[in-house]
Backbone and ligand atoms as CSV (ligand in chain L), in Angstrom:
chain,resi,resn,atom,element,x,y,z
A,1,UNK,N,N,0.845,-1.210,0.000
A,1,UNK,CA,C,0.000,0.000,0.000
A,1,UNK,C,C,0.873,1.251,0.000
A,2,UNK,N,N,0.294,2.130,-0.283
A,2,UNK,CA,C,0.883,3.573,-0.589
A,2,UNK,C,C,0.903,4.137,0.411
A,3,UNK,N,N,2.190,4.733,1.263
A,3,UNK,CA,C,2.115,5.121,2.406
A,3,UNK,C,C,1.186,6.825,2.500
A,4,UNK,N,N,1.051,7.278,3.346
A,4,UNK,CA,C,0.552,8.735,3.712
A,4,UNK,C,C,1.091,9.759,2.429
A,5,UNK,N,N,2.438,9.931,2.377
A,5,UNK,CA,C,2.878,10.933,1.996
A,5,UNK,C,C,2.804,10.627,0.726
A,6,UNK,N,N,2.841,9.609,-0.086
A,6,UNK,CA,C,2.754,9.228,-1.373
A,6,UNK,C,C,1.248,9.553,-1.652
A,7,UNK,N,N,0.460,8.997,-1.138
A,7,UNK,CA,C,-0.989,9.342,-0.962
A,7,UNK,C,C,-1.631,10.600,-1.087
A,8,UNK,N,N,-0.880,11.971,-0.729
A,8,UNK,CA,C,-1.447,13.089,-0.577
A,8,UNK,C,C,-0.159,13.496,-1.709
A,9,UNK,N,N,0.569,12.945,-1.899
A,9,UNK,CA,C,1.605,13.735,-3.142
A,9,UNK,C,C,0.594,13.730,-4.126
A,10,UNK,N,N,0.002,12.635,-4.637
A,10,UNK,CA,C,-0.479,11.879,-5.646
A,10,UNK,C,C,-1.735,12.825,-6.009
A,11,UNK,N,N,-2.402,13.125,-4.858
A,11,UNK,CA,C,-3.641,14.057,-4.718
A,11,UNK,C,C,-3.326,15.574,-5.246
A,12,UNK,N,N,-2.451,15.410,-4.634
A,12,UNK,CA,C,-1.606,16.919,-5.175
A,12,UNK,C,C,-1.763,17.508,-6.258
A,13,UNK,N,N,-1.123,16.120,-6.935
A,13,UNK,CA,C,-0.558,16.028,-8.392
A,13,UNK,C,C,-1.245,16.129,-9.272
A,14,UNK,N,N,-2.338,15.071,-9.096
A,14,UNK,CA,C,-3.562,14.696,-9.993
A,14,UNK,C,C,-4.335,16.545,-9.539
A,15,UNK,N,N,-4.662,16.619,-8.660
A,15,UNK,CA,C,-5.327,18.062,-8.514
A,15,UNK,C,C,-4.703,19.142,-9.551
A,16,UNK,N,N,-3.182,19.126,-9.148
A,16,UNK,CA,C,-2.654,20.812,-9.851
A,16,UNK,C,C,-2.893,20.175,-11.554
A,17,UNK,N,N,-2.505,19.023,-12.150
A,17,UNK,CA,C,-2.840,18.507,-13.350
A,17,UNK,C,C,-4.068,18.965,-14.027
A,18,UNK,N,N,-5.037,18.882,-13.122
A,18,UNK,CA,C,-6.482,18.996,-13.394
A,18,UNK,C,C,-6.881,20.499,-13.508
A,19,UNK,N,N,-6.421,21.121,-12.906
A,19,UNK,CA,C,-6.929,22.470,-12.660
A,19,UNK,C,C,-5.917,23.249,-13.729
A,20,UNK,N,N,-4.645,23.239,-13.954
A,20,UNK,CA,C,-3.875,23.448,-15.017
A,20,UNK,C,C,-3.471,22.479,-15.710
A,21,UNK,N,N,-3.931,21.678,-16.629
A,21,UNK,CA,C,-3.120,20.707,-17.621
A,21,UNK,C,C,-2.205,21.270,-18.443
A,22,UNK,N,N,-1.043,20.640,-18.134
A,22,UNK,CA,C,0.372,21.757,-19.276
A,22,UNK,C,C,0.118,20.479,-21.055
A,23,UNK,N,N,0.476,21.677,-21.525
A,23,UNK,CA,C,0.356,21.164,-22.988
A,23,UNK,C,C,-1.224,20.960,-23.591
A,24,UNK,N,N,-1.934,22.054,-22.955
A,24,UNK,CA,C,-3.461,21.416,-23.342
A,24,UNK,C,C,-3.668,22.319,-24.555
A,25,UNK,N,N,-3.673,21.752,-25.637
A,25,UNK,CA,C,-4.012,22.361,-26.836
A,25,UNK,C,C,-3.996,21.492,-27.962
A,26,UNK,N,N,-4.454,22.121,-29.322
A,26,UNK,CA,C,-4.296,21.400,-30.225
A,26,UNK,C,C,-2.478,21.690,-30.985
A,27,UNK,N,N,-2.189,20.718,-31.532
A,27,UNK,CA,C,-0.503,21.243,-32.014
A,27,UNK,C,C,-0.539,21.574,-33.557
A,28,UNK,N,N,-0.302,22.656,-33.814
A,28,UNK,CA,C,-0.419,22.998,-34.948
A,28,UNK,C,C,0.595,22.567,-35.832
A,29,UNK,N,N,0.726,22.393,-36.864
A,29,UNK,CA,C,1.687,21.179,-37.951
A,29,UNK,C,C,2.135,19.774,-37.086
A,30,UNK,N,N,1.614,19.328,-36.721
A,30,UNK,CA,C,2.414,18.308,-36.329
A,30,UNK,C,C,2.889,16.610,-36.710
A,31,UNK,N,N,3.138,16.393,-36.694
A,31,UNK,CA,C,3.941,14.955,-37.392
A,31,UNK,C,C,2.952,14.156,-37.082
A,32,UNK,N,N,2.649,13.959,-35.843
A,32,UNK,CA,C,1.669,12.310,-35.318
A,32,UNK,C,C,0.861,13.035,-34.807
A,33,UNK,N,N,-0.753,11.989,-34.470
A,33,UNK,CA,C,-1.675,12.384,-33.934
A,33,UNK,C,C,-2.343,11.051,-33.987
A,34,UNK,N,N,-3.128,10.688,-33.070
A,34,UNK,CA,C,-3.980,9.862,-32.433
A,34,UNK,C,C,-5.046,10.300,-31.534
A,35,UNK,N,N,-6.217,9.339,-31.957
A,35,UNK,CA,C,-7.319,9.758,-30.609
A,35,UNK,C,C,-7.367,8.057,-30.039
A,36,UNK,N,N,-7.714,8.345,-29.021
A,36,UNK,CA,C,-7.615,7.458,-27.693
A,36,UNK,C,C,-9.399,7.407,-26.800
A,37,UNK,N,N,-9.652,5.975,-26.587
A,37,UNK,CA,C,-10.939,5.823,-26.139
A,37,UNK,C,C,-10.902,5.196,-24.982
A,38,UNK,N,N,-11.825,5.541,-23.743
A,38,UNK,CA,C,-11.502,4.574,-22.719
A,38,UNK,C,C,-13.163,4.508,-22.369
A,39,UNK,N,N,-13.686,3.507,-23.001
A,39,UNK,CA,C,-15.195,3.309,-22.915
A,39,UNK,C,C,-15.832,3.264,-21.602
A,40,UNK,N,N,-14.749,2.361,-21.271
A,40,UNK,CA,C,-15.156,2.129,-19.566
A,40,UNK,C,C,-15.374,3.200,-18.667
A,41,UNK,N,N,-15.103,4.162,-19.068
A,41,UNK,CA,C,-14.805,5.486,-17.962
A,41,UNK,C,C,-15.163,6.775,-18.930
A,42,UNK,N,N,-15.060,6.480,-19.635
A,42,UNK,CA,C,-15.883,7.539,-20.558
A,42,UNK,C,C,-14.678,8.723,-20.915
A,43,UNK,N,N,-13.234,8.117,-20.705
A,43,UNK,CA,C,-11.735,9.297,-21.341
A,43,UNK,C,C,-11.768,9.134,-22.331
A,44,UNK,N,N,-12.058,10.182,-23.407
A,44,UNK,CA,C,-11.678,10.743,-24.750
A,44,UNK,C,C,-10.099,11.681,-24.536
A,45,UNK,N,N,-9.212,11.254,-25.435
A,45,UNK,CA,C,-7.902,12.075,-25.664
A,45,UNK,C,C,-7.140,12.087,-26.912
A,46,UNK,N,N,-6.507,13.189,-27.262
A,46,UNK,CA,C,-5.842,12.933,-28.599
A,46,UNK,C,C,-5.115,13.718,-28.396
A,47,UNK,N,N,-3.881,13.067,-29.026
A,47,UNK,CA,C,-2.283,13.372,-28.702
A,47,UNK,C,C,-1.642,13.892,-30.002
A,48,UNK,N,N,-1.275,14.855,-29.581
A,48,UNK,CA,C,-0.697,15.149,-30.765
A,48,UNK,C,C,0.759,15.241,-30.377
A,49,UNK,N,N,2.378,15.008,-31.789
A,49,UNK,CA,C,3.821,15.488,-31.552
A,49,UNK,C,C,3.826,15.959,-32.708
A,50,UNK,N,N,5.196,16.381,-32.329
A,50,UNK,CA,C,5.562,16.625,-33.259
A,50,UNK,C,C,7.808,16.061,-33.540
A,51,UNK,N,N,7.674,15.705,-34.281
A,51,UNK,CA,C,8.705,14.424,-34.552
A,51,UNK,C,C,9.842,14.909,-35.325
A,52,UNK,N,N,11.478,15.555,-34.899
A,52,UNK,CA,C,11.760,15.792,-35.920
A,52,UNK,C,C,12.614,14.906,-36.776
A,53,UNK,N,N,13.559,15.404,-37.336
A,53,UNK,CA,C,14.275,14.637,-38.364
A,53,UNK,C,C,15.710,13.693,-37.666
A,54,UNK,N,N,15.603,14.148,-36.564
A,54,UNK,CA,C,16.762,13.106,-35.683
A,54,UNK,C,C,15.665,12.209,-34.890
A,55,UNK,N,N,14.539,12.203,-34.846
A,55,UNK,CA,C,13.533,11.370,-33.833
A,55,UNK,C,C,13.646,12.070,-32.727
A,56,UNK,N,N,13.685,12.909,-32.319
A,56,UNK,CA,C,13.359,14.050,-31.160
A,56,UNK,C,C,12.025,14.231,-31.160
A,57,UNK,N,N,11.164,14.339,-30.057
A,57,UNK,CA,C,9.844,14.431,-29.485
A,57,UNK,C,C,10.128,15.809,-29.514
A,58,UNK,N,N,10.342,16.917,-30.504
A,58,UNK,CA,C,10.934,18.499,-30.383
A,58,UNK,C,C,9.103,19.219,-29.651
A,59,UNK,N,N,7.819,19.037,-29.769
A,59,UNK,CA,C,6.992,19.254,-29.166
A,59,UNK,C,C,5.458,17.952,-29.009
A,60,UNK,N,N,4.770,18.250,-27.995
A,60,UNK,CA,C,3.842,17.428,-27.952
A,60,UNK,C,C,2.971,17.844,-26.909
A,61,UNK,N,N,1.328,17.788,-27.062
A,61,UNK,CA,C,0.342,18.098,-26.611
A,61,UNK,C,C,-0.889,17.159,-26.605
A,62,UNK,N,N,-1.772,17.851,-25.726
A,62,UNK,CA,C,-3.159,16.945,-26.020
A,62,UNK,C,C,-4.366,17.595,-25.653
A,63,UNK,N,N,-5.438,16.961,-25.602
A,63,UNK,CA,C,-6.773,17.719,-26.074
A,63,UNK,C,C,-7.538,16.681,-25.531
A,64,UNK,N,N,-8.962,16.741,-24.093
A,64,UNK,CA,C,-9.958,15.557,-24.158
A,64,UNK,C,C,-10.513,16.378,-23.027
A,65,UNK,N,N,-11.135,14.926,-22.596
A,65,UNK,CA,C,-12.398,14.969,-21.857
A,65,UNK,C,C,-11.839,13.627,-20.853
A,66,UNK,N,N,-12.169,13.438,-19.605
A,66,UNK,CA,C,-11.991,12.410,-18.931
A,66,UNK,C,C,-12.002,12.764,-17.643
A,67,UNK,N,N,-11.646,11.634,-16.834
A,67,UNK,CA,C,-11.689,11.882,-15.355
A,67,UNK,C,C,-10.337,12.266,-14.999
A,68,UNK,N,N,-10.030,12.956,-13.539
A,68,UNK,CA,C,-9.203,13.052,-13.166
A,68,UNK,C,C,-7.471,12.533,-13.432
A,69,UNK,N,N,-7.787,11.591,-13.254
A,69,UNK,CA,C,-6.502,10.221,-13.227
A,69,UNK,C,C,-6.037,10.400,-14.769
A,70,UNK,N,N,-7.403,10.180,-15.912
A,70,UNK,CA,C,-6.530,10.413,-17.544
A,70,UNK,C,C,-6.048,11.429,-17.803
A,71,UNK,N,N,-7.103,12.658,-17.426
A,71,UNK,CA,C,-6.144,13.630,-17.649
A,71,UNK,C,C,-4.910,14.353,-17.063
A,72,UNK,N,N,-4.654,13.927,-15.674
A,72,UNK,CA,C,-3.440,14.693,-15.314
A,72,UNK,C,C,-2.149,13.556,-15.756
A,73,UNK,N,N,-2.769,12.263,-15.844
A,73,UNK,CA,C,-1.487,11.620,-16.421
A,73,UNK,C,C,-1.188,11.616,-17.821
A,74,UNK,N,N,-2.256,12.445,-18.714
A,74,UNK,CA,C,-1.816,13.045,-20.030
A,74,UNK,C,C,-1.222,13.542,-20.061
A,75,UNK,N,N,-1.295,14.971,-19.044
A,75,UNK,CA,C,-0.787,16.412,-18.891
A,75,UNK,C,C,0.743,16.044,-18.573
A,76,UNK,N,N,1.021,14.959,-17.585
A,76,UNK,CA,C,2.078,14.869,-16.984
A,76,UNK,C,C,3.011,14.055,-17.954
A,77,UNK,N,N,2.495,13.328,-18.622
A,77,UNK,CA,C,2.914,12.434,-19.855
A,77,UNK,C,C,3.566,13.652,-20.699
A,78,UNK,N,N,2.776,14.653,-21.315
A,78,UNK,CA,C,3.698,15.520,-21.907
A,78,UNK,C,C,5.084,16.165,-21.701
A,79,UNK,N,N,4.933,16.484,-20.314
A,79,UNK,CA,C,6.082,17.129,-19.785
A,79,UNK,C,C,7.030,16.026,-19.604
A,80,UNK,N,N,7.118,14.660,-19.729
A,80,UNK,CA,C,7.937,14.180,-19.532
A,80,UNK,C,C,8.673,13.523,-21.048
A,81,UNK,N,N,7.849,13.268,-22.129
A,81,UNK,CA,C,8.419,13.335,-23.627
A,81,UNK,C,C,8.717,14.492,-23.687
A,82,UNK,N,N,8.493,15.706,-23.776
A,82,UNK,CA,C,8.886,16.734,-24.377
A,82,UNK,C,C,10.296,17.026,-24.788
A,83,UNK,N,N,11.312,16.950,-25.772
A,83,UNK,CA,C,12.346,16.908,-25.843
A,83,UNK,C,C,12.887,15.743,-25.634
A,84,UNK,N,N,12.694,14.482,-25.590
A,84,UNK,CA,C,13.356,13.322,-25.588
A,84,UNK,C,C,13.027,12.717,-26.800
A,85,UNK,N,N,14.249,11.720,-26.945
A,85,UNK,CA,C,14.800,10.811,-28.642
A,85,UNK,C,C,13.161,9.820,-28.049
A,86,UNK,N,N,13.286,8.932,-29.396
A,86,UNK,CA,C,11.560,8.612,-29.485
A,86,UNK,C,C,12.329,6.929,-28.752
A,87,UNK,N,N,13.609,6.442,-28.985
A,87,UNK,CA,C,13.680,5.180,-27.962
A,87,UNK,C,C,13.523,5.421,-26.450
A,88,UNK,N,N,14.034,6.645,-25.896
A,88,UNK,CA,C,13.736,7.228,-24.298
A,88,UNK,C,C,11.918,7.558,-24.043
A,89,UNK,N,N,11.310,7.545,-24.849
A,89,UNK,CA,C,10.172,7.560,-24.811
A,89,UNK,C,C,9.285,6.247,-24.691
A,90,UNK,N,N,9.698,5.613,-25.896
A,90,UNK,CA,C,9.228,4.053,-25.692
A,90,UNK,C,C,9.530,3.603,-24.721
A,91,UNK,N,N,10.575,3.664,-23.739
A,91,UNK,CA,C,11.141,2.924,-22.910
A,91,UNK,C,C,10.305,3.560,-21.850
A,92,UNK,N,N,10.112,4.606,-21.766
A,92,UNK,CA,C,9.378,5.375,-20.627
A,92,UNK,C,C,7.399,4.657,-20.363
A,93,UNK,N,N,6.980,4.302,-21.835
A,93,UNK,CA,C,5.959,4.084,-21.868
A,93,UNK,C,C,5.829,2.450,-21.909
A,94,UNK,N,N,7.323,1.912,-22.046
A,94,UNK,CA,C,6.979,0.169,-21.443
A,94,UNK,C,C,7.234,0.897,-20.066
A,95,UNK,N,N,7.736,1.313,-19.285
A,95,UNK,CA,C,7.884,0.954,-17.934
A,95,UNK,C,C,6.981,1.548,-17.497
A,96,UNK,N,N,6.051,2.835,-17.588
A,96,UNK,CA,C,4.965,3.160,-17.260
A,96,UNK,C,C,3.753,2.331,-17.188
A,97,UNK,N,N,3.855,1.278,-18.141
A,97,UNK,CA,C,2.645,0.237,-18.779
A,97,UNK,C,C,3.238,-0.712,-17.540
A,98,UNK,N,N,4.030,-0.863,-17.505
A,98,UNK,CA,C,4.813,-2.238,-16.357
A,98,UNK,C,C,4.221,-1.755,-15.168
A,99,UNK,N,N,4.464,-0.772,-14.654
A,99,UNK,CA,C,4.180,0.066,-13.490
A,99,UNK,C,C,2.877,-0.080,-12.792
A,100,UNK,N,N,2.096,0.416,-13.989
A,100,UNK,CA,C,0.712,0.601,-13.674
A,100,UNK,C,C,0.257,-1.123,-13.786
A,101,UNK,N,N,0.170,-1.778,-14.080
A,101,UNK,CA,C,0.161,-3.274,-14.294
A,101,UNK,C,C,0.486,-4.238,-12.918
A,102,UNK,N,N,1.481,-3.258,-12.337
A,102,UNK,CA,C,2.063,-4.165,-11.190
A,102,UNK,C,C,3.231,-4.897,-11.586
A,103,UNK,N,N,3.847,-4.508,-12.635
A,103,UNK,CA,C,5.041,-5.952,-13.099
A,103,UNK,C,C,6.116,-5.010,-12.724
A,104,UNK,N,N,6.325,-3.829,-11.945
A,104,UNK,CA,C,7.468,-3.123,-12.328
A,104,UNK,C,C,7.243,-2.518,-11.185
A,105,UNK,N,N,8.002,-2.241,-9.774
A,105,UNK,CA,C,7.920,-1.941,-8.296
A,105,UNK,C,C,8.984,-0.856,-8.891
A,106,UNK,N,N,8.568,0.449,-8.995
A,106,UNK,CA,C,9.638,1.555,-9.119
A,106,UNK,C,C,10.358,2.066,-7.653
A,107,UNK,N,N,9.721,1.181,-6.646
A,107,UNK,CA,C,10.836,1.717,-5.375
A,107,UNK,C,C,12.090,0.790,-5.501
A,108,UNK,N,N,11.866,-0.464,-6.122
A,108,UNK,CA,C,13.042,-1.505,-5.763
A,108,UNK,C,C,13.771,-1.792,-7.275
A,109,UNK,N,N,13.403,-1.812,-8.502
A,109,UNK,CA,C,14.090,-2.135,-9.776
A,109,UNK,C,C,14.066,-0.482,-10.464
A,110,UNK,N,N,15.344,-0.829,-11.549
A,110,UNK,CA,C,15.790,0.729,-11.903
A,110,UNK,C,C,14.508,0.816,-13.035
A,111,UNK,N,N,14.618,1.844,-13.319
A,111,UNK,CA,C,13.358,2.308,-13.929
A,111,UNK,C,C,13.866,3.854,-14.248
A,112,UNK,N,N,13.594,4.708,-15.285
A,112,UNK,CA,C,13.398,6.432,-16.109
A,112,UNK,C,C,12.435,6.877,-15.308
A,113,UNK,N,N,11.419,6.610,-15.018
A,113,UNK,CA,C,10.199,7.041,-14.530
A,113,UNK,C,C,10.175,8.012,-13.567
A,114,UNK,N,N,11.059,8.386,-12.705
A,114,UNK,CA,C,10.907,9.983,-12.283
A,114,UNK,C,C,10.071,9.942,-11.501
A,115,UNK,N,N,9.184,11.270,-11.901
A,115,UNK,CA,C,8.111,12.014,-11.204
A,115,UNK,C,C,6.748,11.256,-11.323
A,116,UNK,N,N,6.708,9.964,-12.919
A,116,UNK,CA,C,5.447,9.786,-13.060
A,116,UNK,C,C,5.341,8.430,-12.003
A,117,UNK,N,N,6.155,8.453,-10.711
A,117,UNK,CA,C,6.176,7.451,-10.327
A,117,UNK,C,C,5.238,7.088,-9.283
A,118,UNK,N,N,4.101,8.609,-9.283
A,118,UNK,CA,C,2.809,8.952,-8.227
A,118,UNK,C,C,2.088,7.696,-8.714
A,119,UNK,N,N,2.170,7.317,-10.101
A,119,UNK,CA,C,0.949,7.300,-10.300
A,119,UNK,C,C,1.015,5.191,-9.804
A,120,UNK,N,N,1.867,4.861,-9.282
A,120,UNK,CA,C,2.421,3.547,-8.733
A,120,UNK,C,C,1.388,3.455,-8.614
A,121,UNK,N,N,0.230,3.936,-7.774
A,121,UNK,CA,C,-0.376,3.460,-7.047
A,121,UNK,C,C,-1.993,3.083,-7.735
A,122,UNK,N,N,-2.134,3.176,-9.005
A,122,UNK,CA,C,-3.174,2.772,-9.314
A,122,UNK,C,C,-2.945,1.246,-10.057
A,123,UNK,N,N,-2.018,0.248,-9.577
A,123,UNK,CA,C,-1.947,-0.895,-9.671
A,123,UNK,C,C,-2.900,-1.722,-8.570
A,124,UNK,N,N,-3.079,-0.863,-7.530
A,124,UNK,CA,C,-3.906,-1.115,-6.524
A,124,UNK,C,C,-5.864,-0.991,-6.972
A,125,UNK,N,N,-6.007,-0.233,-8.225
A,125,UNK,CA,C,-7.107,0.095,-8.286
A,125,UNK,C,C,-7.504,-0.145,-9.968
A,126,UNK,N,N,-7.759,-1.260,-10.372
A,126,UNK,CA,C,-7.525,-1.675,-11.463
A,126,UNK,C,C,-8.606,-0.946,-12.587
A,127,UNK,N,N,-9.612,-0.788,-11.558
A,127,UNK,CA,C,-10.720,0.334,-12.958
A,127,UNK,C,C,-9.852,1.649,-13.346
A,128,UNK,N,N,-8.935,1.505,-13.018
A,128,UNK,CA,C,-7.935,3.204,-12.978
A,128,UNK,C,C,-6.876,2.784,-14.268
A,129,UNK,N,N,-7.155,1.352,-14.162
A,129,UNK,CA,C,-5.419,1.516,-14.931
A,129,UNK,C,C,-5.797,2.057,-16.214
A,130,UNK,N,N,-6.520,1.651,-16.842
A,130,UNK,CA,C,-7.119,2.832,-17.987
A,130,UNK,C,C,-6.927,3.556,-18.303
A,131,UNK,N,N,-7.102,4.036,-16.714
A,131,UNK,CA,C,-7.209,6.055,-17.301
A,131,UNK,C,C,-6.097,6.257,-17.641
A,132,UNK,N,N,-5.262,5.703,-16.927
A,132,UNK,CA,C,-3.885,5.942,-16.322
A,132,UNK,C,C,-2.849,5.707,-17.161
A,133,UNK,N,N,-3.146,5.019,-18.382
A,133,UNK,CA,C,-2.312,4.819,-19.372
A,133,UNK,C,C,-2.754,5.038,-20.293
A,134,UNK,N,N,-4.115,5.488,-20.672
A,134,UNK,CA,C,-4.818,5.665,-21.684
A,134,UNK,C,C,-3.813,6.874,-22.818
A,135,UNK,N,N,-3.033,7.881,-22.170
A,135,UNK,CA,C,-2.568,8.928,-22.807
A,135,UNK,C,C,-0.841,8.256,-23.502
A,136,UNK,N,N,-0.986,7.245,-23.119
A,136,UNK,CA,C,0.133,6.411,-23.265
A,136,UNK,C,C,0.250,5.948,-24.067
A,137,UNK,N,N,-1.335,4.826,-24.432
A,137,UNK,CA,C,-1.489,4.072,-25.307
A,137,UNK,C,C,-1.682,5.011,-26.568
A,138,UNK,N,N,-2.385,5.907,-26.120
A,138,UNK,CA,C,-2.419,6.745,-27.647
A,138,UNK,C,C,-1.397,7.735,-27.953
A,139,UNK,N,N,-0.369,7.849,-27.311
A,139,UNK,CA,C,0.179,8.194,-27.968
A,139,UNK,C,C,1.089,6.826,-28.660
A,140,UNK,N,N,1.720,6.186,-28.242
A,140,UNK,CA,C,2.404,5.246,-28.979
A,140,UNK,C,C,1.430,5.105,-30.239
A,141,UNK,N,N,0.271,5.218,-30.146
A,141,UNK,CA,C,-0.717,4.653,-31.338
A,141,UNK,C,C,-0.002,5.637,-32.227
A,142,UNK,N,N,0.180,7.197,-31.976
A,142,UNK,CA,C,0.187,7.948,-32.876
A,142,UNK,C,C,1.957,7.958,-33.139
A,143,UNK,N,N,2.322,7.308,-32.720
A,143,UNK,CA,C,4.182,6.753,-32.686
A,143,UNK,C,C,4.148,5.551,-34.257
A,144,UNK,N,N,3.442,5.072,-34.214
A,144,UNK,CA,C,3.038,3.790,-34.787
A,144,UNK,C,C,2.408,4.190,-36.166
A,145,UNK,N,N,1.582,5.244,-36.350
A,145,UNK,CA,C,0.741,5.455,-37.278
A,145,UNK,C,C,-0.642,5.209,-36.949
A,146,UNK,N,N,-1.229,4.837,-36.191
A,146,UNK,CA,C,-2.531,4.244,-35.942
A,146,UNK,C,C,-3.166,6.181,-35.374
A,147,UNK,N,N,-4.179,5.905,-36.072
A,147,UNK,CA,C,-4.854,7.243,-36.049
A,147,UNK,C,C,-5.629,6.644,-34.256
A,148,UNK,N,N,-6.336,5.577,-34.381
A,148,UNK,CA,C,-7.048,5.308,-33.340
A,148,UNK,C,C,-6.862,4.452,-32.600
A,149,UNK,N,N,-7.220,4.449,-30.907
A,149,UNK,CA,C,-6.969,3.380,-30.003
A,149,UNK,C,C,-7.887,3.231,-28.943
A,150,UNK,N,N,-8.328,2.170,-28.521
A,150,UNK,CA,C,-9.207,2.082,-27.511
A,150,UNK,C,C,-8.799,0.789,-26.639
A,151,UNK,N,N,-8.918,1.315,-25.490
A,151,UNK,CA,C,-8.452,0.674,-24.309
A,151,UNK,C,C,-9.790,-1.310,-24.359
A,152,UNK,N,N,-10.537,-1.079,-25.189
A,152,UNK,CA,C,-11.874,-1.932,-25.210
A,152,UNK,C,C,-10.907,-3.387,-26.089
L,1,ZN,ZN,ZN,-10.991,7.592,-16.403
């Protein structure tokens, strides 16, 4: 279980996310784009980058509707591609997917994951994992070419 202080970080987090989402817009020219469905919970999101000619994540944003949990881990998802090569990204979004899953204990094995490491704790709450990666899955969708993705 998630001790106290992890608990109210997390609240924090997801709160200031919610009330300011960074990167909330549409991206004008941009390389990739995907929309993202999470039926179960009713998160609509679409991700947009922009990709340059060395594979640099040089910008990236997003745009939806959802609960709490999808959108600040969209918001927070941005700030953490922003400026990274597109293999530091993939790698960020298997271990994020590991994370949230439960296959990947970011207090005890090495792991990139940083700051998005609040969100540990919705391995505990499995109608969450959804949300919680939903900005994940679509974006890799839009990494991939796939215009669309749904968590269904
Ligand atoms: Zn949700």
């Amino acid at each position: 279980m998630l001790n106290t202080h992890t608990r109210n970080l997390y609240q924090d987090v997801i709160l200031d996310h919610n009330k300011k989402p960074r990167n909330y817009r549409v991206l004008e020219g941009h390389s990739h784009m995907a929309h993202g469905d999470n039926p179960l919970c009713g998160d609509k999101i679409d991700v947009y980058l922009t990709v340059d000619e060395n594979d640099v994540v040089v910008d990236v944003s997003f745009m939806g509707d959802g609960c709490a949990i999808s959108k600040a881990s969209a918001s927070m998802m941005t700030t953490m591609v922003k400026g990274k090569p597109l293999d530091e990204v993939n790698t960020l979004f298997r271990e994020f997917h590991q994370m949230s899953t439960g296959k990947l204990d970011p207090d005890t094995e090495a792991n990139h994951l940083g700051r998005l490491k609040i969100f540990a704790g919705v391995r505990d709450l499995p109608a969450r994992v959804k949300c919680a990666t939903l900005a994940w899955h679509t974006l890799d969708a839009a990494l991939k070419g796939d215009r669309k993705v749904s968590t269904e």
